[in-house]
C-alpha positions as CSV (number, residue, x, y, z in Angstrom):
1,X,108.4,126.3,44.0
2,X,105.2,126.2,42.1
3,X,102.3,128.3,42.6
4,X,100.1,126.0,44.4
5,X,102.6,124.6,46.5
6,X,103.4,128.9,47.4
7,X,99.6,129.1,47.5
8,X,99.4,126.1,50.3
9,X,102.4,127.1,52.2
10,X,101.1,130.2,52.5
11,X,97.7,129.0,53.6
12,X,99.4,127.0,56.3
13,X,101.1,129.9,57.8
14,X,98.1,131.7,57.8
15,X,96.4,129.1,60.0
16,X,99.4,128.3,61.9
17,X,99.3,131.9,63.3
18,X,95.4,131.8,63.5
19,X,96.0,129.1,65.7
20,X,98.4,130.4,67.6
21,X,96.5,133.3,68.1
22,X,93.6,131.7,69.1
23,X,95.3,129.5,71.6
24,X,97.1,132.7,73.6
25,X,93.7,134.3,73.4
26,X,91.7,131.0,75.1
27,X,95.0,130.6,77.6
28,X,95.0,133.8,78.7
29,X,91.1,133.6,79.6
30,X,91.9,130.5,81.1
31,X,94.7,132.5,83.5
32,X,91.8,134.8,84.5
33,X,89.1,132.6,84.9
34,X,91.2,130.2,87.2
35,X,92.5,133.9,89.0
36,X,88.6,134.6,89.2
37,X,87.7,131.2,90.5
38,X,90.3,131.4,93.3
39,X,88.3,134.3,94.6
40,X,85.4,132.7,94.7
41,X,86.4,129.9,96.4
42,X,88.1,132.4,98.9
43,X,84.6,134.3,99.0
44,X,82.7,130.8,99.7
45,X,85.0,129.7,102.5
46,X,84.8,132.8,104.6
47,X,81.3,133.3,104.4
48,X,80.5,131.5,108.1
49,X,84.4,131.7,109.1
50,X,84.7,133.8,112.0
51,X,88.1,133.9,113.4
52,X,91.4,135.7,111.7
53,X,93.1,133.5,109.4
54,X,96.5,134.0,107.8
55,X,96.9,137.6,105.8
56,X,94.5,139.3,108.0
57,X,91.5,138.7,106.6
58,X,88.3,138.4,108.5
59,X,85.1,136.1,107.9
60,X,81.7,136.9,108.0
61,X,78.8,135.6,109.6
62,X,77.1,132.7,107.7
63,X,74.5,134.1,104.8
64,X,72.8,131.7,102.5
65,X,72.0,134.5,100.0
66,X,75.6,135.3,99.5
67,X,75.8,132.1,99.3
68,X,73.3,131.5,96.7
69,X,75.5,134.8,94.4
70,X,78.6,132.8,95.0
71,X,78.3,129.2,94.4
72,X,76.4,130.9,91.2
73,X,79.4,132.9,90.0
74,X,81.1,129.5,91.1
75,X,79.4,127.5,88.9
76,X,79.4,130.0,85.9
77,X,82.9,130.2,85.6
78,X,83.4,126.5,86.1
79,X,81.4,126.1,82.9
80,X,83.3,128.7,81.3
81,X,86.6,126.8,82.1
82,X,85.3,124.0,80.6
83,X,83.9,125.7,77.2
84,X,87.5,126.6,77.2
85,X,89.0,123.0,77.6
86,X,86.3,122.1,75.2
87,X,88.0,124.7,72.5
88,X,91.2,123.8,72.9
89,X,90.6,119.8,72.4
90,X,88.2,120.9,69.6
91,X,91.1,122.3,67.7
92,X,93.3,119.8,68.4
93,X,91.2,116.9,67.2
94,X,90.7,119.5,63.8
95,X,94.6,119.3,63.3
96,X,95.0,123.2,64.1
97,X,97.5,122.7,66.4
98,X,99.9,120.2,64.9
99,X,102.2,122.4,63.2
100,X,104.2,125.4,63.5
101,X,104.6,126.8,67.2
102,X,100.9,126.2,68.1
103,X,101.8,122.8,69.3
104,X,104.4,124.6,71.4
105,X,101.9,127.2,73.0
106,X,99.5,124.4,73.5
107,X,101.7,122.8,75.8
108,X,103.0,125.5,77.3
109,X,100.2,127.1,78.1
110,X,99.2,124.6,80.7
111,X,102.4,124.4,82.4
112,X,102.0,128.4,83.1
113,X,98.7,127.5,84.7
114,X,100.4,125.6,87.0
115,X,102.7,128.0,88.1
116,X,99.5,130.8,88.4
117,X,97.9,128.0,90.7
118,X,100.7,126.6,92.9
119,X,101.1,130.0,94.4
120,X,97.9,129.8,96.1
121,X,96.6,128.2,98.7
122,X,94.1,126.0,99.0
123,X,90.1,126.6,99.4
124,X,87.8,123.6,99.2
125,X,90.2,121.1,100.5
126,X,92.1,120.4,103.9
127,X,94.3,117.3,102.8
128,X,97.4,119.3,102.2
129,X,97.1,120.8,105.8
130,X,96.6,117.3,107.3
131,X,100.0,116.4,105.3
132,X,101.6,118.9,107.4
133,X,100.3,117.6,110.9
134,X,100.9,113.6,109.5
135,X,104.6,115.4,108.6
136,X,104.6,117.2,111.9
137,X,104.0,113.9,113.7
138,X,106.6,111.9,111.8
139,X,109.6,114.3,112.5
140,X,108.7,115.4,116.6
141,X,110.5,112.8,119.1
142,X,107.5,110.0,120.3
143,X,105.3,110.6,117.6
144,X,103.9,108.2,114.8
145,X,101.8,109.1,112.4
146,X,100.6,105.5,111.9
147,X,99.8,105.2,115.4
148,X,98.4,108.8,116.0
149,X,95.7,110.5,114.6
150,X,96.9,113.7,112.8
151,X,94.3,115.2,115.6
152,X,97.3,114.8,118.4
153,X,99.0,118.0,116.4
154,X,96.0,120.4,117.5
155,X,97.7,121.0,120.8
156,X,101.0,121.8,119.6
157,X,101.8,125.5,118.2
158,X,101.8,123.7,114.6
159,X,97.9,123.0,115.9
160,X,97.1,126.8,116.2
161,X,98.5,128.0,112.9
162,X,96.6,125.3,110.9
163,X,93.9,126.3,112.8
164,X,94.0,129.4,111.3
165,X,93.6,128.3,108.0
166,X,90.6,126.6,108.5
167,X,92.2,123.1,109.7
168,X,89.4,121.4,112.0
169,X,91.7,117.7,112.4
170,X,89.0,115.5,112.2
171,X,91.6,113.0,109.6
172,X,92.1,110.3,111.9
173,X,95.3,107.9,111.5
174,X,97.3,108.5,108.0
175,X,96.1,106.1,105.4
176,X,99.0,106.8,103.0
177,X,101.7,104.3,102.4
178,X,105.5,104.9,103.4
179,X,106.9,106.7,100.6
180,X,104.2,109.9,100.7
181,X,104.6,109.7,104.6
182,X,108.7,110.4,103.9
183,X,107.5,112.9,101.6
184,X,104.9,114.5,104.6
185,X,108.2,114.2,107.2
186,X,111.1,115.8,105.0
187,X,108.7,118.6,104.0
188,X,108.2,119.8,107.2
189,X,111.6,119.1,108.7
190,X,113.0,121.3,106.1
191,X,109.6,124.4,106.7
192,X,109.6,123.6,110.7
193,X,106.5,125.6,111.7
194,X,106.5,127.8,108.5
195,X,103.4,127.2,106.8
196,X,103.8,129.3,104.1
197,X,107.2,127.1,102.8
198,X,105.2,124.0,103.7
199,X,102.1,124.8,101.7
200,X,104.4,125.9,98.9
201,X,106.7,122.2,99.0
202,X,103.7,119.9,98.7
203,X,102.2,121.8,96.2
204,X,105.2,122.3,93.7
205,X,106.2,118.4,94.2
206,X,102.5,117.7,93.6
207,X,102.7,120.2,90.2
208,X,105.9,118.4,89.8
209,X,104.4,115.0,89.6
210,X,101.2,116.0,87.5
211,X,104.0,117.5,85.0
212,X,105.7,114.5,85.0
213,X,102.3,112.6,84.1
214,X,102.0,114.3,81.4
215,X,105.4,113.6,79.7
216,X,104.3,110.1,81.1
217,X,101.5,110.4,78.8
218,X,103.1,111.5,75.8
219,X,105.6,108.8,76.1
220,X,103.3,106.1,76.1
221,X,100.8,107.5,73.5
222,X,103.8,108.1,71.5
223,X,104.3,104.2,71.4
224,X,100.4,102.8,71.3
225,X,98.4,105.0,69.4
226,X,100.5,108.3,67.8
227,X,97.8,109.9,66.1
228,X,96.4,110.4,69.7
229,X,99.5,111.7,71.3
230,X,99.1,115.2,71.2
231,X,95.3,114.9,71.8
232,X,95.2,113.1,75.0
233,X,98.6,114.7,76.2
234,X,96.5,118.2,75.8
235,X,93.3,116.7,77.3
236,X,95.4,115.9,80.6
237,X,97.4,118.8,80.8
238,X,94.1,121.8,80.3
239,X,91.7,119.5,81.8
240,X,90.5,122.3,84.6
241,X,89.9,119.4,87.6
242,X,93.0,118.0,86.8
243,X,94.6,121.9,87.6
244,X,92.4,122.7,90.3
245,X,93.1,119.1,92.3
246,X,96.6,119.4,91.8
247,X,98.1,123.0,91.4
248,X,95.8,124.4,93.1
249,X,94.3,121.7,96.0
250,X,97.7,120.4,96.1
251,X,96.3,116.5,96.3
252,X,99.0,113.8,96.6
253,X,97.1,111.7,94.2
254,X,99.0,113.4,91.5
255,X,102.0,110.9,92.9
256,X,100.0,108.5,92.2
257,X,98.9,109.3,88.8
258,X,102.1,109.5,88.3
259,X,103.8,106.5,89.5
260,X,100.8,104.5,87.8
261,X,101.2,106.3,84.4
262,X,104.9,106.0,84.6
263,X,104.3,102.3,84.7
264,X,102.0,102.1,81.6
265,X,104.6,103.9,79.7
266,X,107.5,101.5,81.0
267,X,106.0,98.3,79.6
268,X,105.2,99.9,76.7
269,X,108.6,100.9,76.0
270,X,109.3,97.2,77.2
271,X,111.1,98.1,80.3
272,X,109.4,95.8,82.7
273,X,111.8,96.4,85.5
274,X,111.1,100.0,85.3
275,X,107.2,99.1,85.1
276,X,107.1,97.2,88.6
277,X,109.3,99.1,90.2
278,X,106.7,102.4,89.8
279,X,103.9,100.6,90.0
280,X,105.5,99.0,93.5
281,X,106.4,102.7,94.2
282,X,102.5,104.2,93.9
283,X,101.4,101.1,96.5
284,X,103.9,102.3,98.9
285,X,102.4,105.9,98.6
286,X,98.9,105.0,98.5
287,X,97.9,101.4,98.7
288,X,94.9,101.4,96.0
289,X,97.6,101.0,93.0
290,X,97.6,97.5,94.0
291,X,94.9,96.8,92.6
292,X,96.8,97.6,89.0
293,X,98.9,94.8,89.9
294,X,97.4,91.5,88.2
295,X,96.7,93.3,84.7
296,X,100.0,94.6,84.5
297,X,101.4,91.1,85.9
298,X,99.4,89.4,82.7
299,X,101.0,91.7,80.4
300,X,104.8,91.3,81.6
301,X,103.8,87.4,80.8
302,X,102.3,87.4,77.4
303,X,104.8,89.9,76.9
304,X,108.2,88.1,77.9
305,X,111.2,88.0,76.1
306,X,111.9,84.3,78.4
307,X,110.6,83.1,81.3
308,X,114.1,83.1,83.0
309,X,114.4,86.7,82.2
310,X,111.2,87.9,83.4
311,X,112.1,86.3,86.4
312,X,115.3,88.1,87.1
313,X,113.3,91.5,86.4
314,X,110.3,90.6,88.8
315,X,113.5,89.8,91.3
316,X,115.3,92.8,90.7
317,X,112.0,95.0,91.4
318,X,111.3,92.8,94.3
319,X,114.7,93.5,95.9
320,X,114.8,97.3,94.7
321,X,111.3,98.2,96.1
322,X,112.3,95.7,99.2
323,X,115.0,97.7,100.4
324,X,113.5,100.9,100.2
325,X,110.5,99.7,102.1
326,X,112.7,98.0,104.6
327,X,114.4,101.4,104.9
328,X,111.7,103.8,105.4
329,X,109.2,101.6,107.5
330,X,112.1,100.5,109.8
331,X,112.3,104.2,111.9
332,X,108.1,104.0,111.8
333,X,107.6,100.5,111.7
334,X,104.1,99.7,114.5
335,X,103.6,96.2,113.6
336,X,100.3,95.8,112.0
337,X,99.1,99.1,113.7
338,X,100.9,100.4,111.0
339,X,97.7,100.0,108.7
340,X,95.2,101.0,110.9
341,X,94.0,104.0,109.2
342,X,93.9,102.7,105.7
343,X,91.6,100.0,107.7
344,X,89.6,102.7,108.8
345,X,89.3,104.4,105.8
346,X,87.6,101.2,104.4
347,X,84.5,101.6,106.8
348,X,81.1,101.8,105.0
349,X,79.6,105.5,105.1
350,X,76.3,107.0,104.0
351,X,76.4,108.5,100.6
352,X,74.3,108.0,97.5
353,X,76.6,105.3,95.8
354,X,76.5,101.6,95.1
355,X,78.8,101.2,98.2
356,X,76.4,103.3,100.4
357,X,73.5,101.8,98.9
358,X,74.5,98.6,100.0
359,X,75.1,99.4,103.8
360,X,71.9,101.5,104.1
361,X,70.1,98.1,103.2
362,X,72.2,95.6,105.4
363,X,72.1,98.2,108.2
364,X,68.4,97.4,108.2
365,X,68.3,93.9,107.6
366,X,68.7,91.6,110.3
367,X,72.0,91.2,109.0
368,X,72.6,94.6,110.8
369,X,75.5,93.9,113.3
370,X,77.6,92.6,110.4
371,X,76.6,95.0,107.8
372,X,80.1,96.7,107.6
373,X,81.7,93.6,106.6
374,X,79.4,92.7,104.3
375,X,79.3,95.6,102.3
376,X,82.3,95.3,102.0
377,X,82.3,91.8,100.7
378,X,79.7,93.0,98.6
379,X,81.4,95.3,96.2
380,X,85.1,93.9,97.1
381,X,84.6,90.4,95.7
382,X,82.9,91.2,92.2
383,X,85.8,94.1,91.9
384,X,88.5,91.5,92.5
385,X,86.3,89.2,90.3
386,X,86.1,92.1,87.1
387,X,89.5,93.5,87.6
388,X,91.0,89.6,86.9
389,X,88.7,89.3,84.1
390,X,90.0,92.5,82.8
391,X,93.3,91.4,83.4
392,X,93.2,87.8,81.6
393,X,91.9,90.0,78.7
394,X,95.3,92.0,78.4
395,X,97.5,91.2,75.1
396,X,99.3,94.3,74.9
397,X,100.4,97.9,75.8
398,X,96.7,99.4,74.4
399,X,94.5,96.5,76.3
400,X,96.6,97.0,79.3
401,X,96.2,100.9,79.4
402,X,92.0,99.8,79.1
403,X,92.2,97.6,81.5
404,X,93.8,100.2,84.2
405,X,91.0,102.5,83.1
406,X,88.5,100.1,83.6
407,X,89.8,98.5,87.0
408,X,89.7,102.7,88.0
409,X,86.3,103.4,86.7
410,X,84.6,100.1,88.7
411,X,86.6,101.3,92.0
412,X,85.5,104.9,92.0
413,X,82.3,104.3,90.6
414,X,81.4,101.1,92.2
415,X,83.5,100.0,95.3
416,X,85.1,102.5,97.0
417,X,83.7,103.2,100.3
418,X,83.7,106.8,99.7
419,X,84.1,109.5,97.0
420,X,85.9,112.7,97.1
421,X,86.3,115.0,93.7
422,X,90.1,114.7,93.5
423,X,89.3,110.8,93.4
424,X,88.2,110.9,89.7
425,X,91.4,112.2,88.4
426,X,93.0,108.6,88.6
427,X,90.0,107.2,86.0
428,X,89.9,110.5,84.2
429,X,93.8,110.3,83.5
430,X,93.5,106.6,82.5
431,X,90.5,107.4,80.1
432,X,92.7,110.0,78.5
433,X,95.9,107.9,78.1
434,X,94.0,104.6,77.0
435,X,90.6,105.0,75.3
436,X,90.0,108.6,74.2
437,X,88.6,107.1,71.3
438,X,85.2,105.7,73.2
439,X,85.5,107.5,76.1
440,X,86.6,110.9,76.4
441,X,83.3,112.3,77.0
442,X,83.1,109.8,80.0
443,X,85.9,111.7,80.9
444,X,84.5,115.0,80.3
445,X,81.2,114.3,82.5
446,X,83.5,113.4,85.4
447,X,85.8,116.0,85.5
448,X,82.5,118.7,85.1
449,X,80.6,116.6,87.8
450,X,83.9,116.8,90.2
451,X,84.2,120.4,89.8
452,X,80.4,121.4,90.5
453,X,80.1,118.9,93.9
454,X,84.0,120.3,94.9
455,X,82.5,123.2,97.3
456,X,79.9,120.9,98.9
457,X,81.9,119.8,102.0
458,X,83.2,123.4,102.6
459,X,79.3,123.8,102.7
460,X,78.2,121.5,105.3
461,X,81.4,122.8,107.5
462,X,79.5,126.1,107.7
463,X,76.3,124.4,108.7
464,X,74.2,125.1,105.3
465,X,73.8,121.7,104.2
466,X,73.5,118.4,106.9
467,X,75.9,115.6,106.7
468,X,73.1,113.3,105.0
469,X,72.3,116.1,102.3
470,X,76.1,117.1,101.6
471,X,77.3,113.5,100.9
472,X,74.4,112.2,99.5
473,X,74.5,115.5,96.6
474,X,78.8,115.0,96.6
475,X,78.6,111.0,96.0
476,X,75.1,111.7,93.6
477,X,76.3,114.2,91.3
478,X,80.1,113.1,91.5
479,X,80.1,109.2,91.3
480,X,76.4,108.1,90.7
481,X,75.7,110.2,87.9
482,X,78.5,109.5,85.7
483,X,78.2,105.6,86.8
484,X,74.3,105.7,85.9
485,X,75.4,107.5,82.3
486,X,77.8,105.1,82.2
487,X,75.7,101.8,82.3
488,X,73.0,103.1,79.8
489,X,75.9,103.8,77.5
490,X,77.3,100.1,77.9
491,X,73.3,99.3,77.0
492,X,73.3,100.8,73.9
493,X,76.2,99.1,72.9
494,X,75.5,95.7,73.9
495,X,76.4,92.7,72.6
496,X,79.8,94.6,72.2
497,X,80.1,96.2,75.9
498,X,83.9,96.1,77.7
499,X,85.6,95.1,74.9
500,X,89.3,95.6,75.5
501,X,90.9,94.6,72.5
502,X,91.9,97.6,70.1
């Protein structure tokens, strides 16, 4: 070996452990600062909660300068999280981590965050608790969770306990699809009435899922665009909303990041059976994912190896997916009832978003008595309108992964009748798998904005902020801002705005 090349081996190794060092180091802050967080969020919640809740601890009475010091240490440390994410895609995108066992830390690292978070329960949120009830409804003799408002499981002892934990059952009829509702009814037949095991079930399949996503991830950057891979696979895995929404919220939409992801990766591996048969899954978990449909539909075509075969594999999704439908609707089947909520869910609501905009308007317009179906034909048609145009764009793996990131962004952003933090980690996934190039800091600002407006609900519950005032500053700050950014991005960029093509 010469002396240069001992010179630049030697130099390598040096950096290699630098890296490694420096990767433990921003980890391990990480740990603490997601430990420290978890406090918070404890501190915010009890400050107005006045009953005992499970472990013993006891509220106190509602003080706005408390707080004022807590959603201030809240906010700090969410920015500190971030500066930390920031770091750790910073080196990556400098090639410090693609050698040696840095790489191997970096994606470990994550994964150990996961387990920190699952073991907690969640703060800011009360989906996973209204899993239980919808679970608890789905295994007790003459009860339906299609048919009954996760409400009816207030009276029962079930009621009481989730009570306790800051359950208030104001959910209404499930909106999920059949295949999370199996999920909500085998978790709880197999935890009964302990909480504790049930908390801990959703939350390591929902850890489960978002692991899987990232594999997913890796996969398909592996395929499309390699010298990405290890950047967006890290940019999913450390993202800090991504963590909080999933380990430690314990949101199903990780299933449904999942399933969608999973889908991406099986066309691009040219496994088209596979494709449809997880994208069919995520619509029977949570309907949206339909909405991926026609894009990915356009790719299987200009894709085909024969029109005869790409029949058989559309048939042999169609009569997989079939069956299990048929055989978990059948013991809940209600007839149409059996979409009621996700009906309801679609009704217009005030927030400060295009959807709400729209509403407020007709609702004062002598339009008024059908403004709720109007605004939803307002945002509905031009959605169905952009996501085929995206869609008759798609020519391969990369414009198809675009297209599912753009088809997310104008939902969230645009149409859906409501926002919710956890509801940016299907765009913000998308943006990482397809189009980190243009849009990572698009991203970035979503997964911040997310994070800031998460407490806000918990907020109005205690009586600090109205109804008008919460949602207007969740839906501002979490959908309209990034949309607004958005648009005078596009702007700047004109003539060459939404182009798909690589």
């Amino acid at each position: 070996m010469t002396s240069s090349a001992s010179d630049d081996a030697a130099h390598n190794a040096r950096t290699s452990s630098k890296a490694e060092t420096r990767i433990v180091v921003i980890g391990a802050v990480s740990i603490a600062l997601y430990i420290l967080i978890y406090y918070v969020q404890r501190s915010i919640f009890y400050n107005g909660v006045s009953s005992h809740s499970p472990g013993g601890d006891l509220g106190l009475p509602t003080s706005g300068a408390n707080l004022i010091w807590q959603m201030s240490a809240y906010a700090v440390v969410t920015i500190a999280l971030f500066a930390a994410y920031r770091a750790v895609l910073s080196m990556c995108a400098q090639g410090q981590l693609g050698r040696g066992r840095a790489v191997i830390l970096a994606l470990a690292v994550p994964c150990v965050m996961n387990l920190v978070l699952v073991v907690g329960r969640p703060w800011l949120s009360q989906d996973v608790f209204s899993y239980m009830a919808h679970g608890f409804l789905g295994v007790t003799p003459g009860s339906n969770p299609f048919l009954q408002p996760a409400e009816a499981a207030a009276d029962s002892t079930l009621g009481s306990s989730l009570a306790a934990y800051g359950w208030h059952g104001e959910i209404g009829i499930t909106p999920y699809g059949i295949v999370w509702t199996w999920i909500e009814k085998t978790v709880m037949w197999l935890s009964g009435e302990n909480l504790s095991l049930a908390l801990w079930l959703f939350k390591s399949i929902v850890v489960a899922a978002s692991l899987g996503t990232a594999f997913c991830i890796w996969s398909f950057l592996g395929r499309t665009r390699p010298s990405s891979q290890l950047l967006g696979t890290l940019a999913y895995l450390w993202n800090p909303m991504i963590l909080a929404e999933f380990a430690g919220e314990g949101h199903n939409d990780a299933l449904i990041v999942f399933f969608v992801i999973a889908a991406l990766a099986a066309c691009a591996a040219g496994r088209s059976t596979a494709s449809m048969v997880a994208q069919m899954l995520g619509i029977l978990s949570k309907y949206i994912s339909l909405m991926f449909c026609p894009a990915q539909l356009v790719f299987l075509w200009r894709t085909r190896r024969g029109v005869i075969r790409l029949a058989l594999e559309i048939a042999a999704a169609l009569a997989i997916t079939g069956t299990v439908a048929a055989i978990l609707y059948a013991p809940l089947w209600a007839g149409s009832h059996t979409f009621d909520g996700l009906l309801r869910r679609g009704q217009p609501i005030s927030s400060a978003s295009p959807f709400g905009a729209i509403n407020w308007i007709l609702r004062r317009s002598p339009l008024a008595p059908a403004a709720a179906l109007l605004t939803l034909a307002c945002v509905t048609l031009p959605l169905l309108a952009f996501a085929a145009w995206a869609s008759l764009r798609v020519k391969d793996a990369v414009d198809l992964g675009r297209a599912f990131a753009w088809i997310s962004l104008a939902y969230v952003l645009v149409a859906s009748p409501d926002y919710w933090p956890w509801y940016a980690c299907m765009p913000v996934t998308l943006i990482i798998v397809a189009d980190t190039d243009r849009l990572l800091w698009l991203a970035l600002l979503m997964s911040f904005t997310a994070r800031l407006c998460a407490p806000l609900d918990l907020i109005r519950d205690h009586g600090f902020l109205g109804m008008i005032v919460a949602k207007g500053a969740l839906t501002g700050l979490g959908a309209s801002l990034p949309l607004a950014v958005l648009l005078l991005w596009l702007y700047r960029r004109r003539p060459g705005w939404l182009n798909f093509t690589p």
